[in-house]
N, C-alpha and C positions, 0 to 999 in steps of 0.2 A: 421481526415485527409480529402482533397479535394476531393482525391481519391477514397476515400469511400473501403479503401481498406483492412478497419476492420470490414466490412459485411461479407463475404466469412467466415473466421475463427468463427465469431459468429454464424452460421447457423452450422457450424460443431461442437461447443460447444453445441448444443441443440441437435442434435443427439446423442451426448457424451454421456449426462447425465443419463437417461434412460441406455440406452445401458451397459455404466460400469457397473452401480450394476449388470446389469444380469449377464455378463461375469465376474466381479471378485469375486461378492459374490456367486456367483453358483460355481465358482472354489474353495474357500477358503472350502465350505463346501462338494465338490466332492474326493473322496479317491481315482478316479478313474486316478486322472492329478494333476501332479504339481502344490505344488499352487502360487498361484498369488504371486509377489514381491511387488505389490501392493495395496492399498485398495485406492475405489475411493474418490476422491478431493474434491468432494461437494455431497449437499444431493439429494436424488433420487427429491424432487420435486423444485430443484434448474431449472430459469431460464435465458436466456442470451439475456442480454440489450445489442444494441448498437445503438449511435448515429449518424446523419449528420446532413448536414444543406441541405436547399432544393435546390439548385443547384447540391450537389451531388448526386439526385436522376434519374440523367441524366446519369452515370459513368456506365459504362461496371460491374464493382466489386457489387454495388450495383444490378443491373440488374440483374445478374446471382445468386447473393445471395436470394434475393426475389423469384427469377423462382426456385430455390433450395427448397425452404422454401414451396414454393406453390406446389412442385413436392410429395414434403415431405405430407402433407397434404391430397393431394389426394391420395397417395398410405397408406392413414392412419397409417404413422409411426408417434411415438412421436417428434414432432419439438417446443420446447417451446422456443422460439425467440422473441423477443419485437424490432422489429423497431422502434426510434423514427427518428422525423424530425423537427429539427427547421428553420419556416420557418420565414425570415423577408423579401423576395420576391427578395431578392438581390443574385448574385453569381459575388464576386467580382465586377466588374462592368457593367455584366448582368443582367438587370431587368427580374423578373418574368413571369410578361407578363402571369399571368392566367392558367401557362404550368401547376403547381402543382393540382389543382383541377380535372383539362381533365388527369391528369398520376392516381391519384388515382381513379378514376372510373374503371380503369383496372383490378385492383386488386381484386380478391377471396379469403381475407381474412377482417375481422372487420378492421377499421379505424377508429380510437378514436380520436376526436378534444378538447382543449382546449385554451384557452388564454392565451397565452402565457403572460402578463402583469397580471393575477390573478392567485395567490399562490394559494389560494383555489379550484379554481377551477384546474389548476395543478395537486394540491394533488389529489383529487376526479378521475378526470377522470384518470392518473395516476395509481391509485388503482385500479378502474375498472378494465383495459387496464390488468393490471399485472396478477388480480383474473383471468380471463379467460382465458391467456396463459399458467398460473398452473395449473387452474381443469382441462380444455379440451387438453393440450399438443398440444395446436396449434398456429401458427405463429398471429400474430398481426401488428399493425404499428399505433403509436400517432402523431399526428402532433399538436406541441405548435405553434398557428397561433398568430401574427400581433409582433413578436418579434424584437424590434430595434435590429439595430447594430448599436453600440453608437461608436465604432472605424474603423479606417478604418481596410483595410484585415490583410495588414502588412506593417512594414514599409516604404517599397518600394511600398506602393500603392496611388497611388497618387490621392485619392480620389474628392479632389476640378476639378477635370479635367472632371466628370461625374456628380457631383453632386453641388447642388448650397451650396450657404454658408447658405441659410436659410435651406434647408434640414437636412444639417451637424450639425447645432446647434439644430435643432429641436430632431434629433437622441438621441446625446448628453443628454439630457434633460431627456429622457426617460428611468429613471434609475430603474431598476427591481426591488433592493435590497428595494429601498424606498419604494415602491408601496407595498411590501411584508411586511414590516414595520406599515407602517401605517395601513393595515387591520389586523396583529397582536394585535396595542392597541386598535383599535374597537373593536373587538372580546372579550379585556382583556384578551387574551393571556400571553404577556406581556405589561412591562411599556416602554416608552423611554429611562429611568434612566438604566433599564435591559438591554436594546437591545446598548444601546452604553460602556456600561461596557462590554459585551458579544463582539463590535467591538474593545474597547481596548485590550483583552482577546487576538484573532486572529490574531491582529496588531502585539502583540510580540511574539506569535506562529513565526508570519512568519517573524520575524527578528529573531528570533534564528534560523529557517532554514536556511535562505539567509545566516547567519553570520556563519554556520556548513560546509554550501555548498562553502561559497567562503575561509574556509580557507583548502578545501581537496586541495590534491596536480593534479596541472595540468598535461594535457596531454602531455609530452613529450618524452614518449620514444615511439617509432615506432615499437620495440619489444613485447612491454607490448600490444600494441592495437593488434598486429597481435595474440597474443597468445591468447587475449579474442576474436575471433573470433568465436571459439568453443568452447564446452565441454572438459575437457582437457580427453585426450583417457586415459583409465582405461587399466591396465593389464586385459589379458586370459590368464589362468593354464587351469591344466587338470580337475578339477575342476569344469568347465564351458560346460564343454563335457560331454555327456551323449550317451556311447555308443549304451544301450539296443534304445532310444528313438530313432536314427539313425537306426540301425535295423529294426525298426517297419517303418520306413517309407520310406525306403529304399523294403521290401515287400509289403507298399502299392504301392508304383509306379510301381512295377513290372518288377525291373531290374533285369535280367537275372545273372545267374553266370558268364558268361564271362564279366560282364558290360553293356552296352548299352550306346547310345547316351547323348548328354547334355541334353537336353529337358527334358528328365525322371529324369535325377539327380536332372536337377533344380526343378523336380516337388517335389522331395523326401527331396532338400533341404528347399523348404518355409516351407512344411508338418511339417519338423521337428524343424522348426524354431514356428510355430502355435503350436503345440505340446507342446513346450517346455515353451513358454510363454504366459500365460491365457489372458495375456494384449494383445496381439499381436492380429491386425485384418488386415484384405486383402479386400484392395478398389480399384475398380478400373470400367472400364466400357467392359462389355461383361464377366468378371471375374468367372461369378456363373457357366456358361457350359464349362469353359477350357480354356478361352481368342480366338487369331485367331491361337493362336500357340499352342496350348493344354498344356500352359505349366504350367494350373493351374488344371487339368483335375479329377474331384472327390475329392476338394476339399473343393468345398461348402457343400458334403454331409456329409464329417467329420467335417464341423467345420460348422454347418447351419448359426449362428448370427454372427459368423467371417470372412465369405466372401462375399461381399456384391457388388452388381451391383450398377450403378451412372448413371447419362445422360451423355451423352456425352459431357460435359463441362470441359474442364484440370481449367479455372479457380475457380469454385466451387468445383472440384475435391482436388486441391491442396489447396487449403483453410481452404475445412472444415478436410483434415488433419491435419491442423495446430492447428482448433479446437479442435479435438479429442486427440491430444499431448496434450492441455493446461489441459484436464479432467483424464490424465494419465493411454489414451492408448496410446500403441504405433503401428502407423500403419505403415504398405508394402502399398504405393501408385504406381498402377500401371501405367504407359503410353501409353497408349494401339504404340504409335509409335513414334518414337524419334522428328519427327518435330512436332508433338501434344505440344511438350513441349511449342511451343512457343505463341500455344491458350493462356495460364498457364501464361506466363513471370512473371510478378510482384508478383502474389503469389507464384512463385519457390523464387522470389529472396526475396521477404518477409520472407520464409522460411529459408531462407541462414542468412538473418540480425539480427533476430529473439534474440539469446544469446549475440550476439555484443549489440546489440539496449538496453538491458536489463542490461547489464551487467553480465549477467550469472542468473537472478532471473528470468526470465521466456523462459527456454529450452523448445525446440518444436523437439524431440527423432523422425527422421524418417526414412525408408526406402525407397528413390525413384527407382523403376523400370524402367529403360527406355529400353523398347526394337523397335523391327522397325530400327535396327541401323545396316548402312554399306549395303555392298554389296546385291543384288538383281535385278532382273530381270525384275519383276513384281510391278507395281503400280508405279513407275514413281519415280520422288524427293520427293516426299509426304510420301512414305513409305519407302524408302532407304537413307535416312537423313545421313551426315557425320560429321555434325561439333557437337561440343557440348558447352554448357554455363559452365565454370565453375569459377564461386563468390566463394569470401572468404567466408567459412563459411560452406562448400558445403565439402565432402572427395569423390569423382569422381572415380570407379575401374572399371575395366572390365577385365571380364577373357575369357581364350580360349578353355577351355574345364570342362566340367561338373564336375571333381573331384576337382578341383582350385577354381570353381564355391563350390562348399558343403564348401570347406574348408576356401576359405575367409570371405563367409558370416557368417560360424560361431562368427568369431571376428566382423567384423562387424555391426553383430549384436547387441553384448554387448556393443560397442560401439551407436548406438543406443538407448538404453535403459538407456543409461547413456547422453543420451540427444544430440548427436552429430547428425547434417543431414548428409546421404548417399546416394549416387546413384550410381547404379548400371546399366551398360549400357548392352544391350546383341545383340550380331551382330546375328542377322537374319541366315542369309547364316551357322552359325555353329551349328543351334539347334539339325537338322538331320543328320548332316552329319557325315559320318563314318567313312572316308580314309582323309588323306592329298595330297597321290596320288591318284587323279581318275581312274587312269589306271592299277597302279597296284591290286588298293583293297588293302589296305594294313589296315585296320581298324582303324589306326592311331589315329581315334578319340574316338575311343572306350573307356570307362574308368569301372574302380571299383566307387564305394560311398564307400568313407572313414567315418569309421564307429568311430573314436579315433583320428582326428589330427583337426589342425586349420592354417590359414596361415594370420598373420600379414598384414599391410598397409608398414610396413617398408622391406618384402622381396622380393627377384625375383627369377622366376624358370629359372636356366640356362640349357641348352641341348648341349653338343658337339658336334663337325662334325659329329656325328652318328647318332645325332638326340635323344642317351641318357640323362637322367636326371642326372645331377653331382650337389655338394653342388661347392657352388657360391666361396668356398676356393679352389677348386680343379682348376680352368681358371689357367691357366700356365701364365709366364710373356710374356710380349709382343705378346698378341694374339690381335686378328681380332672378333669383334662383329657387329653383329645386336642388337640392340636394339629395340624394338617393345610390341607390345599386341594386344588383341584382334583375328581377321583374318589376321593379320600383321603375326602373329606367324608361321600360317599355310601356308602363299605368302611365307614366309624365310625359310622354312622348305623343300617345293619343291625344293629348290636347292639344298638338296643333300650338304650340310654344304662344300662346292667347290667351286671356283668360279673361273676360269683359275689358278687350281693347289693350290688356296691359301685358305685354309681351314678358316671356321669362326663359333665362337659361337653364340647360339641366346640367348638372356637375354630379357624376358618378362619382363615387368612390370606392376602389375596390377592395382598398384594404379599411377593413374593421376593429380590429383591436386595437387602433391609435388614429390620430387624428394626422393623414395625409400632410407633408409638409408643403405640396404645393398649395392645400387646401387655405391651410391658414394662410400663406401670400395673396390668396383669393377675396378672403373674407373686406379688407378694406374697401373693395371694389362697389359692395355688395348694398343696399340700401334697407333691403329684405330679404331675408330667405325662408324656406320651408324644408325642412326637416322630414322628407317621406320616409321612414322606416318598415318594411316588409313584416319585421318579427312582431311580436304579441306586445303591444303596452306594460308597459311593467318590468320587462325583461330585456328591452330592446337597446343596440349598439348605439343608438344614435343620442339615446339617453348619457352616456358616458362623454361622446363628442364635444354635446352641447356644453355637457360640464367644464369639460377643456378650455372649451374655445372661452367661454366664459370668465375662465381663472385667467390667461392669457389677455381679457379682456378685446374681443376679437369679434364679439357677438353684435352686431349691429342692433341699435335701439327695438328694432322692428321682426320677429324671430317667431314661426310658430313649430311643433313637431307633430305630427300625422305617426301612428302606428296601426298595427292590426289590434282586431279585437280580442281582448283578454278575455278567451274564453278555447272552448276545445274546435276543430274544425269538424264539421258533422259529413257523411257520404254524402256525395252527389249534390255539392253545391261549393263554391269558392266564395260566400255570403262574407265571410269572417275573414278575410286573405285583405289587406290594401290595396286597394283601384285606383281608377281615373278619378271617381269621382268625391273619394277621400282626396284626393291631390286638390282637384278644384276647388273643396270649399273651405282645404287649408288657402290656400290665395286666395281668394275671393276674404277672408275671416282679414290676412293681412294687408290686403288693400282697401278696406274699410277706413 
């Protein structure tokens, strides 16, 4: 790629490597933990090649994977990484200009050169290059120098516009394969007679591919491609649940008998998610003292090679996750803050395309954490982010309280580990908090850790005008909803399920990139609803939902949607965030 945007995951394949054996083969033979569902993918002195050409050594992806590799290095952890670079001095129609020589002088790691037009010499330095990345476990980078490019870039590249025609034929001319050929029968390697029996050999290799490949059947159902998006989600029984393991981690966080806060739950539920699965590791940056939110708080000293600090890079962070998925771990990548995500862009959405792109032969099983999300007071737009990315290929939840939180991630976990990407978003403003009313105190937020259940992508928690939990059969006909999640939940909750006389249920949803399937069983019920969405207008999940429900034709006559203000959130004010009193005078608007 141009991109260079298969460096980042290669730098996490090298971390991989190493790493698994110690975590799964120390688990297979520990009596003390579960063991592994896994055994690792390659061998402990396995290392991870990837190439570019030298203009991509100029890309973000590249950059940060190198400074990765180099960070690796100095902190003397095992990085066995082979950069190559082929350079033929050209990027598309940017000449080199000498830039590749002054960029590799920077570098704190070996730089191995060859000639690029001599096979031998290739091989040799090649070997070299490779030997030292396996004894020493340390990053490397080859550069195959003076390599034509004998075509142009692509089709669309209209080369004769930069280049003369004597260049172009001169290119042309410069055929590797020959070059490699002829110091073969010098050597007596082989004969001519060999090497073009051996081209006839390849010839019809690759007419029976071409002729395999063009008679599979084309792309035309629009269903079939959405459904290879993902992993197809695997059943949770009770089977998958492990109460004793929930107990124990549920005493290490040190939640109280009455329950406590989300933050502790969440902290009891990674615990028990790293617990439960040997594969499972937690990356992220600041992660090893507790994150900024304690909500990983003593868990680097239970799990020491399982929770691991990063620099502060989302694009090398989420890459070499992608890595560590290909070596069959499965990581919790954290976001230390929701707009961090967009340092990251391409290797999030790498991540997302990843089973599509493949066709389901190379899953990349993750947990994205994204917290920093929603409402706050402190640290401006930067740390109170409202909108979210979500690409096919992506299952998007967020919950509203810390027991919802233990229980979805259960499933989503397994889902996970059966190769599907997840993220999990967690609004800031509800880690600590205890009440839904401020004033009353009413602890509202308070919860137990469910020690025996799980909660689906396909359910919703509903609550009646009381604010109690009812099964989503009991909404009476022709009732009044909120629809919501997140701190949506707890804005609709303040009002006291009333709104001038006309009572309304609230119906969470936690999963956002699809429309809940109990949801839709719901909708019949429904006479009106509202639509509270937390993120920014314009941008927002519920935007997508409504569309659904609507093709489905599901959408009751009577429908309004509530978002945040399409605008930045400024310090020291939640003005722009979705309230109570956006909820209210969406109802109020559809009981009119």
């Amino acid at each position: 790629s141009p991109l260079a945007s298969q460096s980042p995951p290669a730098v996490g394949r090298a971390l991989g490597f190493a790493l698994s054996h110690t975590i799964l083969d120390s688990s297979s033979s520990s009596s003390s933990s579960p063991p592994a569902s896994k055994s690792p993918r390659f061998p402990r002195d396995a290392i991870s090649f990837v190439s570019v050409g030298d203009g991509s050594v100029n890309n973000a992806h590249f950059l940060s994977a190198m400074n990765t590799a180099e960070y690796a290095q100095a902190r003397k952890y095992k990085c066995p990484v082979l950069f190559a670079v082929s350079d033929n001095d050209i990027c598309i129609s940017l000449h080199g200009f000498g830039w590749l020589g002054n960029f590799l002088k920077r570098l704190h790691m070996p730089v191995y050169e060859a000639v690029g037009l001599n096979i031998l010499d290739v091989h040799r330095v090649t070997q070299q290059a490779t030997e030292y990345v396996r004894n020493k476990q340390r990053p490397a980078l080859i550069v195959y120098r003076d390599l034509p490019r004998r075509f142009a870039h692509s089709g669309n590249d209209r080369e004769e516009e930069y280049r003369t025609k004597t260049e172009i034929a001169k290119q042309q001319e410069a055929n590797v394969i020959a070059g490699a050929c002829f110091q073969a029968t010098q050597l007596g390697v082989a004969t001519y007679e060999k090497l073009h029996d051996r081209y006839i050999e390849i010839m019809e290799m690759t007419k029976v591919a071409f002729d395999k490949a063009s008679a599979e059947d084309k792309n035309t159902d629009r269903k079939y491609l959405v459904q290879t998006n993902s992993a197809p989600l695997v059943p949770v029984t009770a089977e998958h649940i492990y109460p004793h393991e929930a107990k124990e981690a549920k005493i290490r966080a040190k939640i109280g008998s009455k329950g406590d806060v989300m933050r502790k739950l969440m902290n009891a539920t990674i615990d028990e998610a790293l617990a439960l699965n040997p594969e499972t590791i937690y990356i992220g940056e600041d992660v090893g003292y507790g994150g900024y939110y304690k909500v990983t708080d003593g868990l680097s000293s239970c799990y020491p090679h399982r929770v691991q600090d990063f620099p502060p890079d989302e694009t090398s962070l989420i890459g070499a996750a992608i890595g560590l998925a290909q070596v069959g771990l499965v990581p919790i990548l954290e976001i230390p803050y929701a707009k961090y995500l967009d340092c990251g862009a391409d290797m999030f959405f790498e991540a997302a395309i990843m089973y599509w792109l493949s066709n389901g032969t190379c899953p990349n099983g993750m947990m994205i954490r994204l917290q920093g999300f929603g409402p706050g007071r402190f640290g401006g737009n930067f740390h109170t982010h409202n909108s979210l990315h979500m690409p096919p290929g992506i299952d998007v939840v967020c919950y509203s309280n810390g027991s919802d939180y233990a229980r979805g991630w259960r499933y989503a976990m397994e889902q996970v580990k059966a190769g599907r990407v997840v993220m999990s978003v967690d609004c800031t403003d509800l880690l600590n908090r205890r009440h839904i009313d401020l004033e009353k105190k009413d602890n509202g937020l308070i919860c137990h850790y469910p020690e025996d259940d799980w909660l689906p992508f396909s359910s919703v928690i509903v609550r009646d005008p009381s604010g109690k939990r009812i099964a989503s059969s009991d909404v009476p006909p022709d009732s009044l909803a909120v629809v919501t999640y997140g701190t949506g939940v707890v804005e609709a909750l303040q009002l006291g399920g009333d709104v001038d006389g006309e009572p309304f249920y609230v119906i969470e949803t936690p999963l956002l990139s699809d429309v809940p399937q109990e949801l839709e069983m719901l909708m019949p019920n429904l006479k009106a609803v509202l639509f509270a969405d937390i993120c920014k207008d314009g941008g927002h999940p519920y935007a997508t939902t409504v569309t659904r429900l609507k093709a489905k034709k599901l959408l009751p006559d009577r429908w309004e949607c509530v978002a945040a203000t399409p605008t930045y959130n400024p310090l020291g004010t939640t003005l722009t965030f979705t309230e109570a009193s956006d909820i209210q005078r969406g109802l109020q608007t559809l009981n009119q």
